[in-house]
C-alpha positions in Angstrom: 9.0 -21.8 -25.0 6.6 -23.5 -22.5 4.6 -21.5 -20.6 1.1 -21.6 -17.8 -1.3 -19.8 -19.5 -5.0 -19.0 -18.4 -7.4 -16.3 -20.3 -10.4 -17.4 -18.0 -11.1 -17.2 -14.0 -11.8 -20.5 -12.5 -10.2 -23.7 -10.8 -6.8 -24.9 -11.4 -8.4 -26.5 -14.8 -8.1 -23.3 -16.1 -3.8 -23.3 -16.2 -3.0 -24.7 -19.5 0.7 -25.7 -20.4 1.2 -24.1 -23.7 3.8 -22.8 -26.7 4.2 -19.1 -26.3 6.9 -16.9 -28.1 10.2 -16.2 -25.7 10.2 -12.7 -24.4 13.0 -10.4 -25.0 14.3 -8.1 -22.7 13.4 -4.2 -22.2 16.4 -2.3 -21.1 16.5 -1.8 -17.3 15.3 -6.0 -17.5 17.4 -9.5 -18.0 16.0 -12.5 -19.9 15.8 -15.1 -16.9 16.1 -19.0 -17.9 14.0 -19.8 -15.1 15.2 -22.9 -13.2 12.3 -22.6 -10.2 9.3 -20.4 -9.4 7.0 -20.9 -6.3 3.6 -20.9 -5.5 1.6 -17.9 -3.3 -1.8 -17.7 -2.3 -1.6 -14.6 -4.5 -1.3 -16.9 -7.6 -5.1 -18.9 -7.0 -6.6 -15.9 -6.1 -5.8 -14.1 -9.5 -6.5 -18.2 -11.0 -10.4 -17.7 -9.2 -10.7 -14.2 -9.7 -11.2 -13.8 -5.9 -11.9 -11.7 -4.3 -14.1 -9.5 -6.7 -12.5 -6.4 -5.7 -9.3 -7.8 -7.3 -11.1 -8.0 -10.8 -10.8 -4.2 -10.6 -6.8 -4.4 -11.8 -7.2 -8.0 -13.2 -9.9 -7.6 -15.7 -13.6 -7.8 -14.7 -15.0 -10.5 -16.8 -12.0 -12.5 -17.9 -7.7 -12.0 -16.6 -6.2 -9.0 -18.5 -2.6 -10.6 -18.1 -2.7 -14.4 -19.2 0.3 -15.3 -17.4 1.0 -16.6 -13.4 3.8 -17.0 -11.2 4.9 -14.1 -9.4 8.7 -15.2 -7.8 11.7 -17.4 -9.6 15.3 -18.3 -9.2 17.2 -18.9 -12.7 20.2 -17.9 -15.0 20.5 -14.7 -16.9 20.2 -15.7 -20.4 20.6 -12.2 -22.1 20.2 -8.4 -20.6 19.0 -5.1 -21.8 21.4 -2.5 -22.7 21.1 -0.8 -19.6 21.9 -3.1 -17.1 25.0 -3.3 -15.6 24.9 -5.3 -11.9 24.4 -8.6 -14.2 25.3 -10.4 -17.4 24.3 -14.1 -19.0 25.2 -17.0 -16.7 24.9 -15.3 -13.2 22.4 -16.8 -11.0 19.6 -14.7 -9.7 16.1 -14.7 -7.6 13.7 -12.0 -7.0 10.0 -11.4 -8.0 9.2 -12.1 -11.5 5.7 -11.6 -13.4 4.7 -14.6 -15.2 7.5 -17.1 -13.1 5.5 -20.2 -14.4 7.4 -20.4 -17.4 10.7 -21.7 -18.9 12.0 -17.9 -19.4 10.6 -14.8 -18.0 12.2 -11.1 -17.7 12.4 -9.1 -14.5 14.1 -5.8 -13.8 17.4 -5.7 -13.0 16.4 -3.7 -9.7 14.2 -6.7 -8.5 17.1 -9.0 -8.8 19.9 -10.4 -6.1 22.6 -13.0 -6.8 21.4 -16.3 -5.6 23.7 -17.8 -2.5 25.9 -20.0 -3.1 24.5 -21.9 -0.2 20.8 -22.7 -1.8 19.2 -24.7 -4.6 17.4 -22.9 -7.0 14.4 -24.5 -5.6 15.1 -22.8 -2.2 15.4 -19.7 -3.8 12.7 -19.1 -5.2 10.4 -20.2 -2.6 12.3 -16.8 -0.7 10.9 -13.3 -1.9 7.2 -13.3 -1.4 7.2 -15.6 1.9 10.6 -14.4 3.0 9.8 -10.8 2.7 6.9 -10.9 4.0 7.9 -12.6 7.4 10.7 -9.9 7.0 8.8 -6.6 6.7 6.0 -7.8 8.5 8.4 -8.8 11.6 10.7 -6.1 11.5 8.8 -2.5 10.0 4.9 -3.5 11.0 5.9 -5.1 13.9 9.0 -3.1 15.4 10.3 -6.4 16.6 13.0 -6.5 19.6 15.6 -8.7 21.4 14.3 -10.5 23.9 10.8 -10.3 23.0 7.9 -12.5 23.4 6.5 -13.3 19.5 3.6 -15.7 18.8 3.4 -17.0 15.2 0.1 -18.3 14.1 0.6 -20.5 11.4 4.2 -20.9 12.1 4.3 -24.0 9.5 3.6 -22.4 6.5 5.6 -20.9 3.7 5.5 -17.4 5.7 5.1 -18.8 9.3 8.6 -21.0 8.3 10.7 -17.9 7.7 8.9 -15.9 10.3 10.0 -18.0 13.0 13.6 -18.4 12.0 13.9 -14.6 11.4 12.6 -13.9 14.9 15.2 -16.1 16.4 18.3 -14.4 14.1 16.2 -11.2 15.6 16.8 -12.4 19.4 13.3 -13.0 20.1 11.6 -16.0 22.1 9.8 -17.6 19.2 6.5 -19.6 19.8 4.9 -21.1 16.6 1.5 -22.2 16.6 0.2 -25.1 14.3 -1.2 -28.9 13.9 0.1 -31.8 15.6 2.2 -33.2 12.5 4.1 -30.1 11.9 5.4 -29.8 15.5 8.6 -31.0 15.2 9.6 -29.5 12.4 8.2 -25.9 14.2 10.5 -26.7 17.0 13.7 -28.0 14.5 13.6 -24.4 13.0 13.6 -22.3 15.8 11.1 -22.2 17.7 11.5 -22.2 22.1 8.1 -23.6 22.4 5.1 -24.6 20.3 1.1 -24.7 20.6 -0.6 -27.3 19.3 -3.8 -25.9 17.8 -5.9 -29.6 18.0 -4.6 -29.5 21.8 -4.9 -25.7 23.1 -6.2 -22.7 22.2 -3.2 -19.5 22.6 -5.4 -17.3 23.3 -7.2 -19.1 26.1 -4.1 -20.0 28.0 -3.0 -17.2 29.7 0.2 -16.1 28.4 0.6 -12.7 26.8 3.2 -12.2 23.7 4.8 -8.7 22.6 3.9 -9.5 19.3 1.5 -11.8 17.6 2.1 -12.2 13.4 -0.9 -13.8 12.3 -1.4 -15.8 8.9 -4.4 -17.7 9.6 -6.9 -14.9 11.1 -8.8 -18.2 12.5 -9.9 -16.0 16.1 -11.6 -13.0 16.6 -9.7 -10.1 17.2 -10.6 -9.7 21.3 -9.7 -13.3 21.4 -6.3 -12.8 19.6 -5.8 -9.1 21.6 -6.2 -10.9 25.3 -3.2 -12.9 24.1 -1.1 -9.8 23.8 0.3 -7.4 26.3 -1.5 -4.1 27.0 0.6 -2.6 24.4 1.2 -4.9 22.5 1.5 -5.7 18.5 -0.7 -7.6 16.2 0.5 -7.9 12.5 -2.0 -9.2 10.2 0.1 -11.2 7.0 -3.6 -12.4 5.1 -6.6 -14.7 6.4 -9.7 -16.2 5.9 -11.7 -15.3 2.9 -14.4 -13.8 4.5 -17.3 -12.7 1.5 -16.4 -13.0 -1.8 -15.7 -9.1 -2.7 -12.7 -8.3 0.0 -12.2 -11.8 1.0 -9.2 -11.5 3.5 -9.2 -7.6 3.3 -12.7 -7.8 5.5 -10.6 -8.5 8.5 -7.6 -6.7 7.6 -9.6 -3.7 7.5 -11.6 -4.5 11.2 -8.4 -4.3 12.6 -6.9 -1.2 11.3 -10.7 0.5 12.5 -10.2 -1.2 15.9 -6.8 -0.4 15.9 -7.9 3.7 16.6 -9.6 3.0 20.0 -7.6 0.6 21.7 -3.7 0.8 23.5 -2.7 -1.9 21.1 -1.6 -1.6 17.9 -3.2 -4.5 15.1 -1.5 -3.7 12.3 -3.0 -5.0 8.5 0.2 -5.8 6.4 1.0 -6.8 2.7 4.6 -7.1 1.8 6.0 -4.7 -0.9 9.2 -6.1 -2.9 12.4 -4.1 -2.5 15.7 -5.2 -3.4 17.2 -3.8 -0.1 15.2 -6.1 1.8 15.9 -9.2 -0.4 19.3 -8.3 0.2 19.0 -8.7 4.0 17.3 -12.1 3.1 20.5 -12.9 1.3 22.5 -12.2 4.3 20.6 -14.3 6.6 20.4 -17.4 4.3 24.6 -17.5 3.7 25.2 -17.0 7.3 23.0 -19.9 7.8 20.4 -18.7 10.1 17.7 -18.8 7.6 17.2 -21.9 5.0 14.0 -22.1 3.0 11.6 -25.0 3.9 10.2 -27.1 0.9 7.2 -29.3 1.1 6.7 -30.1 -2.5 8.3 -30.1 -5.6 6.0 -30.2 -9.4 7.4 -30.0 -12.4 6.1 -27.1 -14.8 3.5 -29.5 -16.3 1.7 -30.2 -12.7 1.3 -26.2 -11.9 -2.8 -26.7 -11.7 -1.9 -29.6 -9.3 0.7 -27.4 -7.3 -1.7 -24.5 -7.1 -4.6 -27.1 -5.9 -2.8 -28.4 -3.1 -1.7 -24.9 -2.0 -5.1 -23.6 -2.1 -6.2 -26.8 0.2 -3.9 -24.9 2.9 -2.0 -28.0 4.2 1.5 -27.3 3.0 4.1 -27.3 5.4 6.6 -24.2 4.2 6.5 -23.5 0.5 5.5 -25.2 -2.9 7.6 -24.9 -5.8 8.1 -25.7 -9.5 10.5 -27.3 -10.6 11.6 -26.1 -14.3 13.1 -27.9 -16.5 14.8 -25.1 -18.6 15.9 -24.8 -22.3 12.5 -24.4 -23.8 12.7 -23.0 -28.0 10.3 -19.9 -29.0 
């Protein structure tokens, strides 16, 4: 089968396309034909080896686990002999190791029936982004009816579902991002939107219950005189600030910061739980949550899909497209 392989740290150069042998399934796992997997920042920071501190548990001098791709939607081609929730031919999504790849196996407790309503394309782009606007919004950030929620970068593969979960949630949703993604902000769900070339939110003068953050582009007494005196700031990555904790640097400011002030700035990274991708499941069939795709690249153009992620234009997700049937 075809598979992205990379056994050194670098720029998207480094992803090869190559012949590996097809896995076979462990017993709690299925054999996925994968039919889509999606990009994550997560997938060019293992690529660069960046931040240093994550070379502690992906290999210091060169990638202990060859293989990218963390999320898919597919087909179950076989299944160990303990599963029982699934057998060949269903259609599935969930988080996946090694997703860029014509099969790949994942354990039958990371994996939901895909809706009938969504392409396996849409699907895919849904556990890493999706749960992390989800977990982010609803358990770091104790979201409410009727409250006022500020997304900053509202446009992007989390900022897309964040704002369209907030609505489902009953909150008054302002996204914040550039000038040609505010239409699309305000077509998904959003009541109003800042245009960051135009105005600065936390210069204007209007406070928000809760502030989920994806760019980290403001200091933190910036960002906290745009919330209320108590307040929530959830933290969902940031800038790469140094090149050992790269994001973590501000993540961990806030959670210092966090002790001494009435407001609560809350660091976040989203864990995968079934339960949770369940909920996502609910929200997409009822239609008040549909996955937004900028690109499409077949499994050839990963380097190239991972390159113009990493340039941090994208508007929603990035996926691969994969054109299944691959021999071992």
């Amino acid at each position: 089968m075809r598979a992205i392989v990379y056994t050194e740290y670098g720029p998207p150069e480094v992803l090869q396309l190559s012949e590996v042998a097809k896995p076979a399934p462990k017993d709690n796992e299925a054999l996925i034909r994968i039919r889509a997997a999606s990009v994550n920042p997560l997938d060019w920071h293992f690529m660069r080896g960046t931040p240093f501190a994550l070379r502690l548990a992906a290999g210091l001098r060169r990638p202990t686990a060859t293989r990218l791709g963390s999320e898919m939607a597919g087909q179950v081609e076989a299944v160990g002999r303990n599963v029982t929730q699934f057998r060949p031919g269903d259609e599935v999504f969930g988080p996946c190791r090694g997703a860029f790849a014509e099969y790949a196996c994942a354990s039958e407790g990371a994996l939901v029936p895909k809706p009938a309503n969504m392409t396996f394309e849409q699907a895919a782009a849904v556990p890493v982004a999706g749960l992390s606007a989800l977990q982010g919004l609803r358990d770091k950030g104790g979201i409410q009816p009727g409250q006022r929620l500020l997304v900053n970068g509202a446009s992007g593969g989390v900022g897309t579902f964040a704002v369209q979960i907030a609505k489902a949630f009953g909150a008054e949703v302002t996204g914040v991002c550039s000038t040609r993604n505010v239409e699309m902000v305000r077509s998904i769900g959003a009541s109003h939107v800042v245009d960051y070339t135009r105005e600065d939110f936390t210069r204007s003068g209007r406070r928000y219950d809760l502030i989920l953050d994806m760019v980290g582009n403001h200091s933190l007494s910036d960002v906290r005189r745009a919330l209320t005196a108590e307040g929530s700031l959830v933290l969902v990555g940031g800038p790469n600030e140094g090149r050992w904790l790269g994001p973590l640097t501000g993540m961990l400011r806030a959670a210092v910061l966090s002790r001494f002030v009435r407001q609560k700035l809350r660091p976040f990274m989203a864990h995968m739980a079934k339960n949770d991708l369940l909920v996502m499941q609910e929200l997409i069939e009822a239609g008040k949550v549909t996955p937004v795709i900028d690109r499409s690249y077949p499994l050839s153009e990963v380097p190239q899909a991972v390159r113009y992620l990493e340039e941090g234009h994208a508007r929603g997700k990035v996926v691969i497209s994969v054109e299944g049937g691959g021999v071992a």
